[in-house]
C-alpha positions in Angstrom: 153.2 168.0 -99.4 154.7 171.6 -100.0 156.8 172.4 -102.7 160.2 172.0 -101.3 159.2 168.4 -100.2 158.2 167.5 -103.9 161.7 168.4 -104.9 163.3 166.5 -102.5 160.8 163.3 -103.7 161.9 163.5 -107.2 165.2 163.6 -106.1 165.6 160.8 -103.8 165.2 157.9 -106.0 168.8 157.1 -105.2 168.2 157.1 -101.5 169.0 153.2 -100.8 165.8 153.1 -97.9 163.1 152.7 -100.5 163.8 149.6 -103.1 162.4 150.0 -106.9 162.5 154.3 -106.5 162.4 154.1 -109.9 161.1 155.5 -113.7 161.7 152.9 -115.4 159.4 150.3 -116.5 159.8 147.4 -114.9 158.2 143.8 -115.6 154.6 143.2 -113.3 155.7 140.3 -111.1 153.6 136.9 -111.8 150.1 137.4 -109.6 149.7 135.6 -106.5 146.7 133.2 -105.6 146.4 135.3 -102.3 142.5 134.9 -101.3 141.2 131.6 -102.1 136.7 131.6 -102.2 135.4 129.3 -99.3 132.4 128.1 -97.4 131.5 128.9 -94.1 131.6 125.1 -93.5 135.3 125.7 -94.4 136.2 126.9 -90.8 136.7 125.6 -87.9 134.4 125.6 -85.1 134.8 128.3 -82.5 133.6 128.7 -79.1 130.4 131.4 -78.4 132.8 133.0 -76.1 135.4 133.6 -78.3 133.3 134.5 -81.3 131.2 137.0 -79.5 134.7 138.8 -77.8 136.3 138.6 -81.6 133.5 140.2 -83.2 133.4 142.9 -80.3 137.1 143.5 -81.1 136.2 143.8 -84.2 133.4 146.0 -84.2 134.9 148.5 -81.5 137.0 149.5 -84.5 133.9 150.7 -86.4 134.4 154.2 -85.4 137.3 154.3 -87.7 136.2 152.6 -90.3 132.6 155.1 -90.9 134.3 156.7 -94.6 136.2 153.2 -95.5 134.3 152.2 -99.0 135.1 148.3 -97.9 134.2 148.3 -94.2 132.0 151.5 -94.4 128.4 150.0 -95.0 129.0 146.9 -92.7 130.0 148.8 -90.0 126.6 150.7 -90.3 124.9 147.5 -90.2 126.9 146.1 -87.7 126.1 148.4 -85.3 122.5 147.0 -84.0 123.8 143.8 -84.3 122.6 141.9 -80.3 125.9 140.7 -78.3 124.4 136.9 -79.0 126.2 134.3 -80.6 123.4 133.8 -82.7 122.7 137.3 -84.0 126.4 137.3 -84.8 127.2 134.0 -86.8 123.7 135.3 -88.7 125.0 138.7 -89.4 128.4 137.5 -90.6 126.9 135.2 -92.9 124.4 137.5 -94.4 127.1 140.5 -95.0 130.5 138.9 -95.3 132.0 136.1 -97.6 135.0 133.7 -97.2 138.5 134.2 -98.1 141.0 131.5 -97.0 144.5 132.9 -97.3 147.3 131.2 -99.6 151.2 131.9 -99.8 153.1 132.6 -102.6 153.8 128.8 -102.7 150.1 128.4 -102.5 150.5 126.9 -99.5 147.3 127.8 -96.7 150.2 127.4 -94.0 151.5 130.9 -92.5 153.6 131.6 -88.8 151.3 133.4 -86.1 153.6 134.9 -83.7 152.8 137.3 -80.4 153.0 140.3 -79.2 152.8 142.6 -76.0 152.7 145.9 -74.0 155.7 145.2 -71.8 156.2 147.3 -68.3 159.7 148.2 -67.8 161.6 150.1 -65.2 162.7 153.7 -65.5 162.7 157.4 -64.7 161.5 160.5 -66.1 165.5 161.4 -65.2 168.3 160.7 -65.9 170.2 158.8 -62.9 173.0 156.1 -61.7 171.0 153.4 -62.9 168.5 155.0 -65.8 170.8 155.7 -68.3 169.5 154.6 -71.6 167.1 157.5 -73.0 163.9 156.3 -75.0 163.5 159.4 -77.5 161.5 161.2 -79.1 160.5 162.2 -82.5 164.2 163.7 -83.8 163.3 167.7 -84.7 165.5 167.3 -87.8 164.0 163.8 -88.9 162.7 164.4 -92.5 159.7 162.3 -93.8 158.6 162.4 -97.4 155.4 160.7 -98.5 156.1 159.9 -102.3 152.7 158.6 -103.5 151.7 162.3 -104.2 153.9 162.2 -106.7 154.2 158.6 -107.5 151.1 156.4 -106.9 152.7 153.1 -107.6 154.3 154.1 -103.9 151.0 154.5 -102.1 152.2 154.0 -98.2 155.9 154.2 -99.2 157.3 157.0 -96.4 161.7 158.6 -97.3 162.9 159.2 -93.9 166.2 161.2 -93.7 168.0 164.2 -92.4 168.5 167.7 -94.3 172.1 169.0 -94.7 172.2 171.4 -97.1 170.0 171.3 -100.2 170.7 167.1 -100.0 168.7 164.5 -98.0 171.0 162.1 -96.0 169.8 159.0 -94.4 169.0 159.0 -91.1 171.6 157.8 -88.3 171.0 154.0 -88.0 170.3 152.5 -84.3 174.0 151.8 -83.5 175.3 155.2 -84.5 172.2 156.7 -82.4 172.7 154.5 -79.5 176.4 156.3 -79.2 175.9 159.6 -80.3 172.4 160.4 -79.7 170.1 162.6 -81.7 168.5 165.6 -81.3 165.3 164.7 -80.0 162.9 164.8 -76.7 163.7 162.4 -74.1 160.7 161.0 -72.8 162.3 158.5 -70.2 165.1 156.6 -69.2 165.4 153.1 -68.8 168.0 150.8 -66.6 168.6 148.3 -69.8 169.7 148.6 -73.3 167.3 145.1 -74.2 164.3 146.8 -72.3 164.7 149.6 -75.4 165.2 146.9 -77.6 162.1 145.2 -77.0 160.1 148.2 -76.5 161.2 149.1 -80.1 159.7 145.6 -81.3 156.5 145.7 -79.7 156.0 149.3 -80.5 154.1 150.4 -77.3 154.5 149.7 -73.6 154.6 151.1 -70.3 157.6 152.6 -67.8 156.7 152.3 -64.1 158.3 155.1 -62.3 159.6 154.3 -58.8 156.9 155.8 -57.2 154.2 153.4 -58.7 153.3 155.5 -61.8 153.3 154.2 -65.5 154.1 156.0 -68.7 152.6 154.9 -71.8 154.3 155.4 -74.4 154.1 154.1 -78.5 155.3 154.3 -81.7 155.8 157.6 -83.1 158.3 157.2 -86.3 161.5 155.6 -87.5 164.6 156.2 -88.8 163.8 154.9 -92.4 166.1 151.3 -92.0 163.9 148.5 -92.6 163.9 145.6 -89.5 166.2 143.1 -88.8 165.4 140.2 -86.3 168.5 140.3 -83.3 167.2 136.9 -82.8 168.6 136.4 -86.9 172.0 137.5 -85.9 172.7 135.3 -83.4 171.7 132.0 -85.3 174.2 133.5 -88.0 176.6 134.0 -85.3 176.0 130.1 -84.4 175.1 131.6 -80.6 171.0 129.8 -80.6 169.7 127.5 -83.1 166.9 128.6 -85.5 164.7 126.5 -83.4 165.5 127.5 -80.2 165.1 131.4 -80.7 162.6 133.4 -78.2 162.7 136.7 -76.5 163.4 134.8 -73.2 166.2 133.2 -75.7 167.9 136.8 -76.4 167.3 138.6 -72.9 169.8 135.1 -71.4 172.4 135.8 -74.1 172.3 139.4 -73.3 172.9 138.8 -69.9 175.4 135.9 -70.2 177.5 138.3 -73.2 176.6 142.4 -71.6 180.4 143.3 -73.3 178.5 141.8 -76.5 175.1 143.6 -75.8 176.2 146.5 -78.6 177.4 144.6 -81.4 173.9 142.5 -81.1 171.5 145.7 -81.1 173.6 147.3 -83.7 172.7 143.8 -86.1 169.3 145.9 -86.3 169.4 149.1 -88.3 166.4 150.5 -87.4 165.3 152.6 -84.8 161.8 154.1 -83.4 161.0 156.6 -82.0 157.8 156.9 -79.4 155.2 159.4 -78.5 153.9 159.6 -74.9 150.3 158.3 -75.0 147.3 159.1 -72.5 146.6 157.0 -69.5 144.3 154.6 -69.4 142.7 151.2 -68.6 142.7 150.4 -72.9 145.5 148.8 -74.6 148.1 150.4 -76.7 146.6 151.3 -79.9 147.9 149.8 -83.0 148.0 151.5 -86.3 144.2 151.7 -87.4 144.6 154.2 -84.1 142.3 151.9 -81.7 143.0 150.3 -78.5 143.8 146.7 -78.9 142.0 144.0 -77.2 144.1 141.3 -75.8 143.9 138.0 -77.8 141.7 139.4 -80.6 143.8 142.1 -82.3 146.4 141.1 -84.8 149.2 142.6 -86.8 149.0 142.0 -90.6 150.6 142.6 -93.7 148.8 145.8 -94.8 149.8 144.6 -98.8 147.7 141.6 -98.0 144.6 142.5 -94.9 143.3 146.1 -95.1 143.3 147.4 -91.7 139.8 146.9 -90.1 139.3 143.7 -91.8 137.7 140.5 -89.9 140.0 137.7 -89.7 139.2 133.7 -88.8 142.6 132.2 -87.1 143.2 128.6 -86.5 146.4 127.9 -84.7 147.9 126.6 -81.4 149.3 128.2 -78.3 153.2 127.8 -77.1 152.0 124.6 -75.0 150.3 122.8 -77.9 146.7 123.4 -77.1 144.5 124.9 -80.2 143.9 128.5 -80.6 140.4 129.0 -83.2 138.5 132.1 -83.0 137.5 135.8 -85.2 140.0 138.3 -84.7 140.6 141.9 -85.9 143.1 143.5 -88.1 144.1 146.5 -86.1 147.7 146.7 -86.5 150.9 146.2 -88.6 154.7 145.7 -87.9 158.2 145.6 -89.7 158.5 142.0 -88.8 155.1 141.6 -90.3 155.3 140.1 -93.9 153.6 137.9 -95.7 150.2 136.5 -96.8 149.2 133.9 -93.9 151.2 135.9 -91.7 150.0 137.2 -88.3 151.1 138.7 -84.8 148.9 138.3 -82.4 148.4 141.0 -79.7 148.2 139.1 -76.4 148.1 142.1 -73.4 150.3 144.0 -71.1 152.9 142.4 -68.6 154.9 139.3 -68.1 152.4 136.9 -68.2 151.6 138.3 -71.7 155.3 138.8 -72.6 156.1 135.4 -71.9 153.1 133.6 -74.4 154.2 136.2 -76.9 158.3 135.5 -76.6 157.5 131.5 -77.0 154.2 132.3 -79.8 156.4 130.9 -83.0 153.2 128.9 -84.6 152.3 127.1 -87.8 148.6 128.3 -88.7 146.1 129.3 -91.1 143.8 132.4 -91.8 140.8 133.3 -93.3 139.5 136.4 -94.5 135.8 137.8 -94.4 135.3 140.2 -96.6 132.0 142.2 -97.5 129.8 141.0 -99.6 129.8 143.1 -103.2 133.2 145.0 -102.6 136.4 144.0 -104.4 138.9 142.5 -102.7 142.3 144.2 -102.2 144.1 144.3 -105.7 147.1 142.6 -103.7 146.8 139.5 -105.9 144.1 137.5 -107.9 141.6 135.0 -106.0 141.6 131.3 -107.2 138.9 128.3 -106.8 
């Protein structure tokens, strides 16, 4: 960070985007029982199958994960391991140790939801029917990475706009949605919700109309922390609670288009995407590796290290049980919590519609190496 950008750090405590920007002592908060020591007995059966396709998620990840002190070592020793399901329950066992996860109510139930790379119409041009522009990175977007100066912030990012000598928030998404920004435009799209949704999943594609797809994914943000749509229209008294899906929200959209505004402007924030290279992989999540459909997840980063190994016991939309080893290979505003998960499951419609209607009660288990300390998010219990 150069000079000028530790000013502006040590200046910004004010700046309402970051909460407790502070230099005053402030009270440690009670410790959580987070990670909770278990047997191997304490999990649920999985199928070969799906063991041997979560560990391989798991383990094409080890590329990353070669200088991490936790993941490091088993990576290396994970490498030889034969694609068997018997060479891979005895490698877990001999290397890794289990964790089941607990809220701060100590409670070992979490909400799994889903996730997708959605395809959506548009142009690399502006035209009758493309009008709504998916940007790029803003040129006069500021970021400010405080834990070089304070370490109590370590992954805590100030995003804002320089006028002056004085760092202003950024636009939020309904001021940028009317007066633009100053900023690449990458594509267009033919429907405000289409940017919306994009925004939420973080990555997807734009078929062009002569066949091609754009990739695209999350690049940065405006700095405004995320608010569910699907939040304002239960305070609005427009869907239950209960009821809420993003099949839910694209009919109110198109029952209410006159209302369509005032419902994406509920969310503050904003991102901004990055063209990404073609290819056969899925998007890459935020550990920067392709994500395999069904066996990556979004975490809480406080909670899961990205590149840990997770064991996930839940159900699908229809009922039907969902066990099996996935990966920890991405993260997500929405994304809070200690039994908390979003599972990634693919690209298109068949995949956007399990991950609209994936609004689970489950449980998680962490396996964590063997000799390494476990995150310092909380204390472990017995």
């Amino acid at each position: 960070m150069n000079t000028t950008f530790k000013r502006l750090a040590a200046s910004l405590c004010a700046f309402a985007l970051l909460a407790g920007c502070n230099h005053k002592e402030t009270p440690a908060p009670a410790p959580l029982t987070t990670y909770l020591k278990a047997d191997w007995q304490a999990l649920p059966a999985v199928s070969d199958a799906d063991l041997q396709a979560g560990f391989r998620s798991w383990r094409g990840a080890c590329a990353r994960l070669k200088a991490d002190a936790n993941w490091g070592p088993t990576c290396l020793a994970a490498a030889n391991v034969a694609d068997t399901p018997a060479a891979i329950r005895d490698f877990l066992r001999q290397n890794l140790e289990v964790y089941g996860l607990r809220s701060a109510q100590n409670s070992a139930d979490g909400l799994i939801t889903g996730y997708y790379e959605p395809v959506y119409r548009g142009s690399l041009t502006q035209t009758a029917e493309a009008t709504v522009p998916v940007y790029g990175v803003p040129d006069d977007l500021i970021v400010v990475q405080l834990d070089s100066l304070y370490p109590e912030l370590k992954g805590k990012r100030l995003r804002g706009r320089l006028e002056g000598r004085v760092v202003k928030p950024y636009d939020d998404a309904a001021l940028i949605a009317t007066q633009g920004v100053k900023a690449p435009v990458l594509a267009w799209l033919t429907d405000p919700m289409d940017l919306q949704f994009l925004q939420i999943q973080g990555s997807g594609r734009i078929r062009l109309d002569d066949g091609q797809q754009l990739r695209i994914g999350y690049a940065d943000q405006n700095g405004y922390p995320y608010r569910a749509i699907g939040r304002w229209l239960v305070e609005q008294g427009e869907l239950k609670k209960e009821d809420v899906t993003m099949g839910a929200i694209s009919a109110w959209a198109k029952a209410h288009p006159t209302r369509i505004p005032q419902l994406l402007g509920s969310n503050p924030s904003y991102v901004f995407f990055a063209r990404n290279p073609d290819s056969n992989e899925g998007p890459r999540g935020s550990l920067n590796v392709p994500l395999t459909a069904g066996y990556s997840v979004a975490v809480d980063r406080k909670v899961i290290p990205l590149g840990s190994l997770l064991w996930l016991s839940t159900t699908k939309p229809d009922g039907s049980a969902l066990v099996r080893p996935v990966a920890a290979q991405d993260t997500g505003g929405a994304i809070a919590g200690e039994v908390r998960a979003d599972l990634f499951w693919g690209t298109g419609d068949a995949a956007g519609q399990l991950a609209g209607d994936m609004k689970q009660k489950g449980n998680l288990w962490m396996l964590w190496p063997k000799g390494m300390a476990l995150p310092k998010a909380a204390e472990t219990g017995s």
